[in-house]
C-alpha positions, 0 to 999 in steps of 0.5 A, spaced: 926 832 986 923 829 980 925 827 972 921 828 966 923 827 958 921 832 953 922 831 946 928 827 948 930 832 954 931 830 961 927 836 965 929 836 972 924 839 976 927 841 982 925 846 988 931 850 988 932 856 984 932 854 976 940 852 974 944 850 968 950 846 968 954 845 962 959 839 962 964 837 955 967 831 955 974 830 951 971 827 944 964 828 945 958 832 945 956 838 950 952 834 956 947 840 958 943 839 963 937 843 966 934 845 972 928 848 973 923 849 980 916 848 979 915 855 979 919 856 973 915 850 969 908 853 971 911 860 968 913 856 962 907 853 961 902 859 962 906 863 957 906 856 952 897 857 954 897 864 953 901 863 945 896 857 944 890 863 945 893 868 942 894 864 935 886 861 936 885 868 936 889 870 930 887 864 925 879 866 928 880 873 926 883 871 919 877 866 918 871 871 919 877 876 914 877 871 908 869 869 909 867 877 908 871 877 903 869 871 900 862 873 900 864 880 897 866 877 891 
């Protein structure tokens, strides 16, 4: 079982199924912690690549957008 941090996280990725555990302690903040199977990470980070793509293509398609009409001005 490995521990990572994240943005001030602690992600544990843990070969079983993905899990959450909530525990609040008297006078203090909820503690969550975060369980994840390397499965789910990859799922998590293909869907954060596929995000990344698809913005690339919408800023490429509103550049070629202001050029065209930049040049019809």
């Amino acid at each position: 079982m490995n521990l990572i941090r994240r943005n001030g996280t602690d992600v544990q990725l843990d070969p079983q199924p993905s899990s959450v555990l909530k525990t609040v302690s008297p006078n203090k903040k909820p503690n969550i912690s975060i369980s994840l199977s390397q499965d789910t990470l990859d799922d998590i980070r293909e869907i954060g690549r596929e995000e990344m793509r698809s913005r690339s293509q919408m800023i490429e398609i509103l550049l070629i957008e202001a050029i065209r009409a930049r040049e019809e001005r």
